[in-house]
gemmi code that builds the backbone of each chain (N, CA, C; Angstrom):
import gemmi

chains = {
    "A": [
        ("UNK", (92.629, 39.896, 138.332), (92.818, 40.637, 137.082), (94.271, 40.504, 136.640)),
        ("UNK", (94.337, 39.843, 135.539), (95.708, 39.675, 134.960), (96.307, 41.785, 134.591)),
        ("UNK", (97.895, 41.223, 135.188), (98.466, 42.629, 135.326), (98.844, 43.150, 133.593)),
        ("UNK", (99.510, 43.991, 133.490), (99.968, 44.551, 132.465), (101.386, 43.093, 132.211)),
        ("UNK", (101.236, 42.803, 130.603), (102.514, 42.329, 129.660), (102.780, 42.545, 128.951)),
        ("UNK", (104.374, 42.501, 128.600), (105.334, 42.863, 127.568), (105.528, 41.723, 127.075)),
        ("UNK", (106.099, 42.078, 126.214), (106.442, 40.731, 125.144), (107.558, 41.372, 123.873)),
        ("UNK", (108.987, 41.003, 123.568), (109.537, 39.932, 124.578), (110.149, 40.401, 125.835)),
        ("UNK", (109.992, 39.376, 126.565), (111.215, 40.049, 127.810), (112.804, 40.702, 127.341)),
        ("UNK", (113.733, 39.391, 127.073), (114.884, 39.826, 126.535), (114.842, 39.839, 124.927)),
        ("UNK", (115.624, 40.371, 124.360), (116.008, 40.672, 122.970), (117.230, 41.243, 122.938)),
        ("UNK", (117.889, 40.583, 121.759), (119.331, 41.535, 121.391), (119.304, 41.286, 120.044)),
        ("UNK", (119.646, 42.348, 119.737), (119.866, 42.857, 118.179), (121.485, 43.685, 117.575)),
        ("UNK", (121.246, 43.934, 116.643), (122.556, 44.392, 115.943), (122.432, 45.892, 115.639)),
        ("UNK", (123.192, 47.049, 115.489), (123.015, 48.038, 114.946), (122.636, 47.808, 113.893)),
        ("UNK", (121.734, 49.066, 113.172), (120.925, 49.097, 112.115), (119.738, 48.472, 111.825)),
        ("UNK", (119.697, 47.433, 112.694), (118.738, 46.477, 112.774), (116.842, 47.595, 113.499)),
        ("UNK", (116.041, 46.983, 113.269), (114.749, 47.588, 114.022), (114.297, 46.544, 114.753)),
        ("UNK", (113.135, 46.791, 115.657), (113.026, 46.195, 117.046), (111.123, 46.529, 117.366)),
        ("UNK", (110.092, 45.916, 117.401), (109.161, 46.119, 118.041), (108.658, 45.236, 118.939)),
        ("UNK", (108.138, 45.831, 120.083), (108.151, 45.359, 121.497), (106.550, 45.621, 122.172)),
        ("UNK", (106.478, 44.589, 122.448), (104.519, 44.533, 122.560), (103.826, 44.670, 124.141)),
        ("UNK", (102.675, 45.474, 124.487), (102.396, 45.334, 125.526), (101.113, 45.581, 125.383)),
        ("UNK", (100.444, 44.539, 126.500), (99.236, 44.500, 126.181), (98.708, 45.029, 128.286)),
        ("UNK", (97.626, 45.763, 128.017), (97.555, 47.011, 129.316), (96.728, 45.892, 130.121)),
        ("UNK", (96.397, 46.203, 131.570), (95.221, 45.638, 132.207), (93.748, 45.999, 131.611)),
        ("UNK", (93.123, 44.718, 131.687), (91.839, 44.816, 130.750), (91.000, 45.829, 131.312)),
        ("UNK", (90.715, 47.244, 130.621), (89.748, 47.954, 130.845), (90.129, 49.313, 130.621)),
        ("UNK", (91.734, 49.689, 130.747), (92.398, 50.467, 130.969), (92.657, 50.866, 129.307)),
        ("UNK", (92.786, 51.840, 129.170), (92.785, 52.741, 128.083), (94.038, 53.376, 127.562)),
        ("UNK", (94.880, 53.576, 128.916), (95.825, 54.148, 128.368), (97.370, 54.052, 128.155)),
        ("UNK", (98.055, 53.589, 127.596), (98.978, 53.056, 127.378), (100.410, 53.945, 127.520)),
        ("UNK", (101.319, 53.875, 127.882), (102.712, 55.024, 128.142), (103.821, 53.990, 128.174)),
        ("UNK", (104.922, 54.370, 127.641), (106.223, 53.718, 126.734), (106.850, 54.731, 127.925)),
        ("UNK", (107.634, 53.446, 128.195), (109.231, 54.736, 128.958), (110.708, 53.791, 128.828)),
        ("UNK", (111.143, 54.616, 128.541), (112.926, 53.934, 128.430), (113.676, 54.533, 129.559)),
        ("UNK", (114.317, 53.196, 130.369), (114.857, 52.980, 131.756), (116.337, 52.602, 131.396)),
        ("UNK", (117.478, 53.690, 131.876), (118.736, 53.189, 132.022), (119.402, 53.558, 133.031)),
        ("UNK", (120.646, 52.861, 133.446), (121.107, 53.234, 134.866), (121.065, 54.845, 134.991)),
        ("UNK", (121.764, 55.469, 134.358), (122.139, 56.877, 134.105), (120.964, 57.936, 134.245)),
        ("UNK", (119.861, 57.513, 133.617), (118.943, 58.134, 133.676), (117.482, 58.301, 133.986)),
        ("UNK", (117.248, 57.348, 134.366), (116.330, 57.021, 135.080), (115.010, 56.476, 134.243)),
        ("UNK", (113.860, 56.889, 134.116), (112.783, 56.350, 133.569), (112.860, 57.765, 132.671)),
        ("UNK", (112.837, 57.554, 131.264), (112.296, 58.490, 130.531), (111.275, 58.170, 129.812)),
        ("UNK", (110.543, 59.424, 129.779), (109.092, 59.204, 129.183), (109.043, 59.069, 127.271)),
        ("UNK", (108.701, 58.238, 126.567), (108.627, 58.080, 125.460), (107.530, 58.624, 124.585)),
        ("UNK", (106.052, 58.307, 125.142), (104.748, 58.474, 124.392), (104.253, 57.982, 125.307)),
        ("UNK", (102.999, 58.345, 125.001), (101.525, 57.677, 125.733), (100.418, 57.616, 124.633)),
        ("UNK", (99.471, 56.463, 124.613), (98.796, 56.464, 123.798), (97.373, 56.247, 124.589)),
        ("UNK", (96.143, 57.143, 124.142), (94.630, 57.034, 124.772), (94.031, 56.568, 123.344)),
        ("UNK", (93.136, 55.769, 123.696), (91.882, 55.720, 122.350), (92.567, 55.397, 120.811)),
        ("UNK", (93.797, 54.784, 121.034), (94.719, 54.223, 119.808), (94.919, 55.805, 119.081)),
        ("UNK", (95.135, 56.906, 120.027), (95.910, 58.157, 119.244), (97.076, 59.024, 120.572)),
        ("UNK", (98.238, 58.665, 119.750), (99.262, 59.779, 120.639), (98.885, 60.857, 121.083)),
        ("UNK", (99.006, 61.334, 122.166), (98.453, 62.143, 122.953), (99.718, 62.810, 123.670)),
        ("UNK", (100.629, 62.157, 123.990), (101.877, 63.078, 124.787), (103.127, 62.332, 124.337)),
        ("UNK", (104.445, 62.843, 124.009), (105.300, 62.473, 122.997), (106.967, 62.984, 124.317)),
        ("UNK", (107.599, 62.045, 124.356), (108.601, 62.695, 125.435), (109.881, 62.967, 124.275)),
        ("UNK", (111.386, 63.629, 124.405), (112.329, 64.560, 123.790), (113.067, 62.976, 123.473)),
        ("UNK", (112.235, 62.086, 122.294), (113.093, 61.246, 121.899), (113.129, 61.243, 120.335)),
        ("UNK", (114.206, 60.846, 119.546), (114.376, 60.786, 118.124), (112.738, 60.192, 117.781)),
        ("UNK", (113.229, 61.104, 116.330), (112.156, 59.992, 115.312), (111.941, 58.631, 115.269)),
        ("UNK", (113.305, 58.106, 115.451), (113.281, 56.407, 115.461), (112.303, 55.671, 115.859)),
        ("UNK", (111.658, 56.376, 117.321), (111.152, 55.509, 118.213), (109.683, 56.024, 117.906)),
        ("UNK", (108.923, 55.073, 117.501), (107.354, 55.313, 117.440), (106.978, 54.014, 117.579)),
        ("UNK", (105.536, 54.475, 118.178), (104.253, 53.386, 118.811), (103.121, 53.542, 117.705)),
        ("UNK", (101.918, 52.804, 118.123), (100.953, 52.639, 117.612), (99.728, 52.152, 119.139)),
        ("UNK", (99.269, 52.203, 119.050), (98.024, 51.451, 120.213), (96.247, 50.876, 119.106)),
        ("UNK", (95.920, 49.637, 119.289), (94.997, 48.971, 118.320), (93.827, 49.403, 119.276)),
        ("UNK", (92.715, 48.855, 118.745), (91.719, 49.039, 119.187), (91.210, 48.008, 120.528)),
        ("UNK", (91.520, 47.079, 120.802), (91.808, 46.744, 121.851), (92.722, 47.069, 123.162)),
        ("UNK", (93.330, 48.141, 123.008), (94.443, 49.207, 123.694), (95.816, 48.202, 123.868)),
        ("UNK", (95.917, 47.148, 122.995), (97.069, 46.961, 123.076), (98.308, 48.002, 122.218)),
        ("UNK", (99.061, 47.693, 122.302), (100.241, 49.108, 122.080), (101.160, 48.380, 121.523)),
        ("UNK", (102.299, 48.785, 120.516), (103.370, 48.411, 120.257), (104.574, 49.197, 120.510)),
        ("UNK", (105.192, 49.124, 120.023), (106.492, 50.436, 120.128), (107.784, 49.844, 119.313)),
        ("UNK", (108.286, 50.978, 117.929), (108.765, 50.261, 117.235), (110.349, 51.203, 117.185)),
        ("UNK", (111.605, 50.065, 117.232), (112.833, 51.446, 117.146), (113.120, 51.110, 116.022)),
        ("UNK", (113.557, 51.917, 115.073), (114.088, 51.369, 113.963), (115.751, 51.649, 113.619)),
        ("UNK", (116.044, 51.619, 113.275), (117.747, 51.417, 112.761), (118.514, 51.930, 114.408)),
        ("UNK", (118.393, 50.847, 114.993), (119.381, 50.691, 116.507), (120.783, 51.160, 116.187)),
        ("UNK", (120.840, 51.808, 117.607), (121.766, 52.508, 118.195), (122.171, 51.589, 119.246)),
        ("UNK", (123.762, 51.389, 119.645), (124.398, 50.868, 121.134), (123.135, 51.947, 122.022)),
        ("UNK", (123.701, 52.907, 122.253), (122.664, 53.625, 122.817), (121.273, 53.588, 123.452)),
        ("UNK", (120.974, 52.318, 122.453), (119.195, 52.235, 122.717), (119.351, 50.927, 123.631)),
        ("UNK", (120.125, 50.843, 124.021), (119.925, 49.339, 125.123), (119.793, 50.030, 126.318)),
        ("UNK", (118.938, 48.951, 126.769), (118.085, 49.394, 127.675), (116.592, 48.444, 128.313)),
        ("UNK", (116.065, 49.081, 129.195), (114.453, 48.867, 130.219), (113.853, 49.314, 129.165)),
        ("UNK", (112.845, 48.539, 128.509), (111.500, 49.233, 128.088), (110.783, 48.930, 128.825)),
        ("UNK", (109.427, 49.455, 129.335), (108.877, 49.727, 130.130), (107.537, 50.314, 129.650)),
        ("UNK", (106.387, 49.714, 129.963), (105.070, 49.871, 129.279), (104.204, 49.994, 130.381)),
        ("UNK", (103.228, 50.905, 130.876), (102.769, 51.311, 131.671), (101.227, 51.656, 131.426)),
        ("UNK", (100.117, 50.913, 131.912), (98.808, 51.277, 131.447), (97.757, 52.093, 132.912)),
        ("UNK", (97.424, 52.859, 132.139), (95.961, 53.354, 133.468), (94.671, 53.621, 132.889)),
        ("UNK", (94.087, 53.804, 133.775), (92.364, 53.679, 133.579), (92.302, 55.493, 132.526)),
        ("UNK", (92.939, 56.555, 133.261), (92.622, 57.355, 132.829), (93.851, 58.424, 131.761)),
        ("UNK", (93.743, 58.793, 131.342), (94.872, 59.921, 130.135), (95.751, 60.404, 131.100)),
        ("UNK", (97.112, 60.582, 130.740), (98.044, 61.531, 132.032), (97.963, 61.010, 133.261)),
        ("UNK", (97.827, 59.720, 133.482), (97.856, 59.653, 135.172), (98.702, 59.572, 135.353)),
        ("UNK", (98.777, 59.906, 136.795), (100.010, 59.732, 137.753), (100.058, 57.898, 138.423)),
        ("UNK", (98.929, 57.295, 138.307), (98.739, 56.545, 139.198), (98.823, 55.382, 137.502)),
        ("UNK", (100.151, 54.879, 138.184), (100.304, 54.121, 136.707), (100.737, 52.498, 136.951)),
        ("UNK", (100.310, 51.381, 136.429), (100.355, 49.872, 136.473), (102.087, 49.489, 135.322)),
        ("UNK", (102.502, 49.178, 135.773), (103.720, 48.879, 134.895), (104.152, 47.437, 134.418)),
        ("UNK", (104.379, 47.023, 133.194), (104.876, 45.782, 133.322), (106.589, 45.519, 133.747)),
        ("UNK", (106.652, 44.286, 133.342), (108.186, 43.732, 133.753), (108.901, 44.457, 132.894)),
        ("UNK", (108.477, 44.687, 131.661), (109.791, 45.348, 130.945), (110.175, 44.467, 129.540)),
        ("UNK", (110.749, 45.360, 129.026), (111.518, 44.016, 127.874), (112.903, 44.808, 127.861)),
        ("UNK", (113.690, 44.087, 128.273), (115.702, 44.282, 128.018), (116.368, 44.112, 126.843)),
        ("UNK", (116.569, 45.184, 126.407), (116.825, 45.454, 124.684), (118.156, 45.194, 124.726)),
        ("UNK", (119.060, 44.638, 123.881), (120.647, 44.706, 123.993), (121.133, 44.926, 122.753)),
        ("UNK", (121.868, 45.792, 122.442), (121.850, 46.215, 120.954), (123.571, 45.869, 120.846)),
        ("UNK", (124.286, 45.164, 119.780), (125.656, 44.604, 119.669), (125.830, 45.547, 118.334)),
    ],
    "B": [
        ("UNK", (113.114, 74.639, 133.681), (112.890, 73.317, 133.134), (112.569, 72.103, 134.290)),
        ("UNK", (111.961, 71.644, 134.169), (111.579, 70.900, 135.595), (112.418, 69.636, 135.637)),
        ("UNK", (112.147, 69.866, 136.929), (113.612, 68.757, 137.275), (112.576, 68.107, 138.872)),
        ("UNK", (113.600, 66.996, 138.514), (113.043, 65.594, 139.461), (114.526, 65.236, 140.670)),
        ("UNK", (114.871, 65.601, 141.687), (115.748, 65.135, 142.212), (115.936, 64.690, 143.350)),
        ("UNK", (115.839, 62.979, 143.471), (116.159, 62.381, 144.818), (117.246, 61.936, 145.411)),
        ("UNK", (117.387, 62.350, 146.643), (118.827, 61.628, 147.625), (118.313, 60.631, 148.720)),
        ("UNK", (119.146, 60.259, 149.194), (120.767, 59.906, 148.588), (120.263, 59.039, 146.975)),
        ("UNK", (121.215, 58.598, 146.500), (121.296, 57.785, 145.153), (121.451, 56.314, 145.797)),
        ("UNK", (121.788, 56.151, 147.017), (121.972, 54.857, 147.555), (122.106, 54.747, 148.742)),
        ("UNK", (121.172, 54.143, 149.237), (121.397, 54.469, 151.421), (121.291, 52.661, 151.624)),
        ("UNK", (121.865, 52.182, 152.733), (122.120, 50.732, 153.577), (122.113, 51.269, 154.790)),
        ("UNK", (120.947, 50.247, 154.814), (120.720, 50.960, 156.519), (120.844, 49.034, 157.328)),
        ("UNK", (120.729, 49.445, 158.623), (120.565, 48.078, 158.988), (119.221, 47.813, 159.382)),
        ("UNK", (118.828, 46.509, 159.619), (117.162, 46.294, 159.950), (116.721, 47.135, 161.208)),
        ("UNK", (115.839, 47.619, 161.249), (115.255, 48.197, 162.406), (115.845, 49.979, 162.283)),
        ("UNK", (116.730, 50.269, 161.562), (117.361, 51.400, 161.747), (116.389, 52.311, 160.657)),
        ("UNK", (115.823, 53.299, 160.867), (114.823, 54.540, 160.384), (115.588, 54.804, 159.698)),
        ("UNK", (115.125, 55.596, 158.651), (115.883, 56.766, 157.771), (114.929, 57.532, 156.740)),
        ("UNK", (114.947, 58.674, 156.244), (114.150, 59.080, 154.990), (114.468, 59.348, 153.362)),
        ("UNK", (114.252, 59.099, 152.614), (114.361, 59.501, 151.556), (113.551, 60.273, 150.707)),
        ("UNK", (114.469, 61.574, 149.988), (114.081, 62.960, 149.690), (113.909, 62.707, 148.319)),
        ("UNK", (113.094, 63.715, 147.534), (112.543, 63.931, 146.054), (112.398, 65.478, 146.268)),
        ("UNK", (113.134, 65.956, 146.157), (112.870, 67.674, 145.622), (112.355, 67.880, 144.103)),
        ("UNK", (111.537, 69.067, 143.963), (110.907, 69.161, 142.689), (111.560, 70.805, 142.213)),
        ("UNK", (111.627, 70.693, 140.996), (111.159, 71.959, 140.510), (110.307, 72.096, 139.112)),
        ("UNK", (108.989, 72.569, 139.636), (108.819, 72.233, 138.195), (107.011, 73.389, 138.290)),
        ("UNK", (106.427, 73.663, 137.807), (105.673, 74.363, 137.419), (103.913, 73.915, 137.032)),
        ("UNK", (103.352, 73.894, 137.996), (102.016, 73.197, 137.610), (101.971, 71.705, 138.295)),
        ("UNK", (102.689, 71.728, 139.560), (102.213, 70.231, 139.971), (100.491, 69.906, 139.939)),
        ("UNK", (100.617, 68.389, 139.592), (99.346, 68.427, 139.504), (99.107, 67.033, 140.243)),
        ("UNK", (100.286, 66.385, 140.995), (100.177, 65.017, 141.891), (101.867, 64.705, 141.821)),
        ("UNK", (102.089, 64.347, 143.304), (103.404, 63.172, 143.253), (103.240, 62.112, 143.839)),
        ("UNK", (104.166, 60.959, 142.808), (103.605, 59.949, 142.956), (105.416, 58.887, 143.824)),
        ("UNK", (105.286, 58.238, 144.540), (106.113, 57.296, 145.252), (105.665, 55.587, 144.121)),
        ("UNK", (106.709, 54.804, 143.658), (107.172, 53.593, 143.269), (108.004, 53.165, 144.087)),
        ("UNK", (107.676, 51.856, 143.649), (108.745, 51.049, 144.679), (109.348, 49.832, 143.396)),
        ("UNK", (110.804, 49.337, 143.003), (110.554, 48.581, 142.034), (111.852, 47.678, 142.150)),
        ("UNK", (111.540, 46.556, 142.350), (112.561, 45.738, 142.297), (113.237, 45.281, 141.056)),
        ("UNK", (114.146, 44.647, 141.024), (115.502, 43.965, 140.317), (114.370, 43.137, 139.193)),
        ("UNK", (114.513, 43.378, 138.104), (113.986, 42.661, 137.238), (112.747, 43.162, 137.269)),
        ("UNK", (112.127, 44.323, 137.656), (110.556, 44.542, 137.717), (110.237, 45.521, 136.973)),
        ("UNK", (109.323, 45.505, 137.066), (108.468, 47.303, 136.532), (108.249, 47.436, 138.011)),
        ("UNK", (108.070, 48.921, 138.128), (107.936, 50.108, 139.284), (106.384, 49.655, 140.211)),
        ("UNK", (106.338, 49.308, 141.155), (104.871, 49.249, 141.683), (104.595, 50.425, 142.486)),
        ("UNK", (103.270, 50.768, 142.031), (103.218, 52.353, 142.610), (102.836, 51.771, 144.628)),
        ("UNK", (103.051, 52.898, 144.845), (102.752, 52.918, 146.210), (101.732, 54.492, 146.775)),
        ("UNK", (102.484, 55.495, 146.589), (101.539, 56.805, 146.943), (101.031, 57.444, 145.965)),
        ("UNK", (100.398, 58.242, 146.091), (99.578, 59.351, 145.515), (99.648, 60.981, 146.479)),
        ("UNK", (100.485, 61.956, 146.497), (100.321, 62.915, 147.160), (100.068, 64.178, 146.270)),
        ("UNK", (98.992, 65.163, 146.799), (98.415, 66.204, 145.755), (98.795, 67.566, 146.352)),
        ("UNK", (98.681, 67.289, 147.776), (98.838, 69.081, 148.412), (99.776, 68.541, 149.272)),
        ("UNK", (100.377, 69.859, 149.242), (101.434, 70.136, 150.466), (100.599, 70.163, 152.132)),
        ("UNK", (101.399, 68.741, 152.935), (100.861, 68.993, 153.922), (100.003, 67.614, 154.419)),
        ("UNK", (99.917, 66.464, 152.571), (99.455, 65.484, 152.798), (100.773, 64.423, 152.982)),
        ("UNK", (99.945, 63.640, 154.065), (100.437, 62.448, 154.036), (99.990, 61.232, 154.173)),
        ("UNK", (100.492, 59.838, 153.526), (99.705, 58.863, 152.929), (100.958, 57.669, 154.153)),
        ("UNK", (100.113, 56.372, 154.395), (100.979, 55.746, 154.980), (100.517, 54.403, 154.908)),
        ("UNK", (101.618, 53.224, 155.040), (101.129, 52.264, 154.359), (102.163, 51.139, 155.207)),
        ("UNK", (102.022, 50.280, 155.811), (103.187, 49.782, 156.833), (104.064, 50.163, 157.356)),
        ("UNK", (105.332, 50.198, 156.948), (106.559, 51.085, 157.444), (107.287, 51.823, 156.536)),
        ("UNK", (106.256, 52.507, 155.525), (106.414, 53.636, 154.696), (105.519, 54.663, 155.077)),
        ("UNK", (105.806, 55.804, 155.020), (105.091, 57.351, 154.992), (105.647, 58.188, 154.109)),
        ("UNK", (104.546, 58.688, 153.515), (105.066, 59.455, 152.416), (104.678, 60.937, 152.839)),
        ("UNK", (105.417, 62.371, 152.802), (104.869, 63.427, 152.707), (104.928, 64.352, 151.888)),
        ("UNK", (104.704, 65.518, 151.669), (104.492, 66.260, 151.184), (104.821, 67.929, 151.274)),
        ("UNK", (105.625, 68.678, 150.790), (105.794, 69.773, 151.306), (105.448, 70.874, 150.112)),
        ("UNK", (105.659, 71.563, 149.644), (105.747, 72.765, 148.680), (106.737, 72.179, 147.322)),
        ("UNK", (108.375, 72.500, 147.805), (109.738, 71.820, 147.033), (109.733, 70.564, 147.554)),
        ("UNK", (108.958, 69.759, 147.877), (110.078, 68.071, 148.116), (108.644, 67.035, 148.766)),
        ("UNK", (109.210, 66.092, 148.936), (108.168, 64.962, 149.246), (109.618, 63.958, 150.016)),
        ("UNK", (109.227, 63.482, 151.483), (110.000, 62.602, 151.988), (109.121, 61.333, 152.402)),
        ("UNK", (109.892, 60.344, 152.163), (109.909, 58.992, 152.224), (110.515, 58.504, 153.777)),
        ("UNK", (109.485, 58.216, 154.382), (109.655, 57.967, 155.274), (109.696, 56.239, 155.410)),
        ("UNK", (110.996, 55.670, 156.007), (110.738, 54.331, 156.414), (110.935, 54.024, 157.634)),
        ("UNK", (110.114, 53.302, 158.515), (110.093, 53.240, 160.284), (110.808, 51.718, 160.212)),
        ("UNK", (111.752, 51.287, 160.861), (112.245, 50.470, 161.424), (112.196, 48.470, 160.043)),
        ("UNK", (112.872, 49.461, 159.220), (112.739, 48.901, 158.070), (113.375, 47.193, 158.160)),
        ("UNK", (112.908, 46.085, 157.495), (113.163, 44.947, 157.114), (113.879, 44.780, 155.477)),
        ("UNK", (114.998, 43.370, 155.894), (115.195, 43.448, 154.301), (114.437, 43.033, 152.885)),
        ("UNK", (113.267, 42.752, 153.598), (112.303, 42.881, 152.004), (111.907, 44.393, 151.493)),
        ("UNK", (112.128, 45.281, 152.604), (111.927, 46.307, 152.103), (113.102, 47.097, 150.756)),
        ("UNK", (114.717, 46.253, 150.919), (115.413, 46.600, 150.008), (114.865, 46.725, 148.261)),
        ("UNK", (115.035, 47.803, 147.677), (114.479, 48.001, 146.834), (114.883, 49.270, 145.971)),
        ("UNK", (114.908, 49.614, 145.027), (115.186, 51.088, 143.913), (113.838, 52.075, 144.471)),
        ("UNK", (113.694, 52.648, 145.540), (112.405, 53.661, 145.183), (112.332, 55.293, 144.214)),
        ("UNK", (111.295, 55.554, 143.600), (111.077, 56.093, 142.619), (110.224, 57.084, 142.806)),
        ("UNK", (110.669, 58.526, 142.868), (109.698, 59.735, 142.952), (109.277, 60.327, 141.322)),
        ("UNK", (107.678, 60.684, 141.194), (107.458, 60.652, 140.106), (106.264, 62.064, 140.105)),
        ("UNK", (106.700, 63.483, 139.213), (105.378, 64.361, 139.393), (104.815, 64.279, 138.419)),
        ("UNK", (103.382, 64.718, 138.233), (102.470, 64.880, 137.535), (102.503, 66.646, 136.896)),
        ("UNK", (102.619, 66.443, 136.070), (103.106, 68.489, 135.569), (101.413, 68.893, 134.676)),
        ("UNK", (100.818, 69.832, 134.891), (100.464, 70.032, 134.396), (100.809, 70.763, 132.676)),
        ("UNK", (99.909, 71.074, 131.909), (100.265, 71.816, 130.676), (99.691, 71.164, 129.297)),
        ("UNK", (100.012, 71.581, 128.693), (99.192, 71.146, 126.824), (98.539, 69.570, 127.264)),
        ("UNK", (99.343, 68.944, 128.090), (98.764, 67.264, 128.011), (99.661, 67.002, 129.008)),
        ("UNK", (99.107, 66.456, 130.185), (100.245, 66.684, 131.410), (100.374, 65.433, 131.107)),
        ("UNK", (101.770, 65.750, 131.310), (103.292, 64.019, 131.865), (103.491, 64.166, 133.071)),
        ("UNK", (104.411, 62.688, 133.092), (104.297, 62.198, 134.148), (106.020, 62.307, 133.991)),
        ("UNK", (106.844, 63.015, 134.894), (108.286, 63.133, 135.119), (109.231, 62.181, 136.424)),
        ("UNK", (109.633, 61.159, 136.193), (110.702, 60.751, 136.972), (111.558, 60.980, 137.485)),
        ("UNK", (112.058, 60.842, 139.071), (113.575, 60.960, 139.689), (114.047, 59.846, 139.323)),
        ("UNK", (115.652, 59.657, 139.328), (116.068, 58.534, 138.732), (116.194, 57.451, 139.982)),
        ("UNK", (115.803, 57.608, 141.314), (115.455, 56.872, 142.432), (116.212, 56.554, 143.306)),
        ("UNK", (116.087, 55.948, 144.289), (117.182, 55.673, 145.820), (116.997, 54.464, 146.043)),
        ("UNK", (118.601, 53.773, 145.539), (118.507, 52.549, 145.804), (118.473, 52.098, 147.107)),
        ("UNK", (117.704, 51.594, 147.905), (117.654, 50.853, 149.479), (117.554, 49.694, 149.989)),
        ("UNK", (118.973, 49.412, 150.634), (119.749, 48.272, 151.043), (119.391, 48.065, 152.340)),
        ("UNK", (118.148, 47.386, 153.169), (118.240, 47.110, 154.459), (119.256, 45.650, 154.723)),
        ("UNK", (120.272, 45.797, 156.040), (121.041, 44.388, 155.992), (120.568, 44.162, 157.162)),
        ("UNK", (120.306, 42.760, 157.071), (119.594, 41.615, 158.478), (120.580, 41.763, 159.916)),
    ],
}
model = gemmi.Model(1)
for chain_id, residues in chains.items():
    chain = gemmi.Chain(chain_id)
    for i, (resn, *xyz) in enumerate(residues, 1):
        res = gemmi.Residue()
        res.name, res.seqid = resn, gemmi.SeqId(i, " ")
        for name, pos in zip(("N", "CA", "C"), xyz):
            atom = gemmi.Atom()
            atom.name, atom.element = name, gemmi.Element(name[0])
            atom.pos, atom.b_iso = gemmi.Position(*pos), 0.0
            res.add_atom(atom)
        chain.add_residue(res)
    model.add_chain(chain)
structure = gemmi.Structure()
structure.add_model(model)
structure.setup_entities()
């Protein structure tokens, strides 16, 4: 069973600039969860998406919103970048809503100039 | 406000030499903690699942347990593939339970 992918791996962008970053879950799995990874702080939780509708939303700006299609692939979009927003994205799929027991991809490495 | 906190932030041990690593919780409505393991360039690969105080899960020369406040990481006579960022993670219950991160213990076994 092919694992969970992101797409792209690396990216760098400019302030002001926007950014969407693609992950597509292990086939079968439903539920999709966004987290932003930096040294400082560890994995923070972004959103999770079940059944292509937000369902749990973590203490981040407006900027940052997802979508999930009907195939449970997911996007996640930042718009007008911040230095700040560089960083691990990190896309995480499971069989069931809220799990604990979560499949992660590689990531995509945002670099914002 | 629930909080996720593991020590050390960075342990080097040498091969064969034991040690544990801690995840204290505070937080309200556990509803599962979970152990990652995640290397340099990776996403997090899960490893445990612990629900009650008192369980423990074990898996080569990892053991994971379980107490009330904390969950220890047990490693027996560790190798350097085992070097790695590990990652304590609870399950909170409430409106739509999340999933909360420690920011993890980096572990350096040297040959």
């Amino acid at each position: 069973k092919a694992g969970v992918t992101q797409t792209p791996r690396y990216l760098i962008k400019t302030r002001g600039q926007q950014v969407t970053l693609s992950c597509s879950p292990i086939s079968g799995h439903r539920s999709v969860s966004w987290y932003q990874q930096t040294p400082g702080q560890g994995l923070q939780f972004l959103f999770e998406y079940f059944s292509e509708t937000q369902r749990n939303k973590g203490n981040f700006p407006g900027r940052f919103s997802g979508r999930q299609f009907s195939n449970s692939r997911s996007e996640m979009n930042v718009s007008t970048l911040e230095l700040g927003d560089s960083a691990l994205y990190l896309c995480a799929s499971s069989l069931a809503q809220s799990a604990g027991k979560q499949y992660f991809g590689p990531g995509t490495r945002l670099t914002v100039t | 406000e629930d909080q996720v906190t593991q020590s050390p932030e960075a342990l080097r041990l040498q091969e064969g030499e034991s040690s544990s690593l801690n995840c204290s919780y505070t937080v309200s409505g556990l509803r599962g903690l979970f152990w990652y393991r995640q290397d340099p360039g990776k996403g997090p690969e899960f490893l445990f699942t612990l629900y009650s105080a008192g369980e423990e899960k074990e898996k080569e020369r990892l053991k994971a347990t379980l107490t009330k406040k904390e969950s220890f990481l047990h490693i027996t006579a560790p190798k350097p593939e085992d070097s790695a960022t590990y990652l304590c993670a609870v399950l909170i219950s409430g409106g739509y339970q999340k999933v909360t991160f420690g920011i993890g213990t980096k572990l350096q076994v040297i040959p």
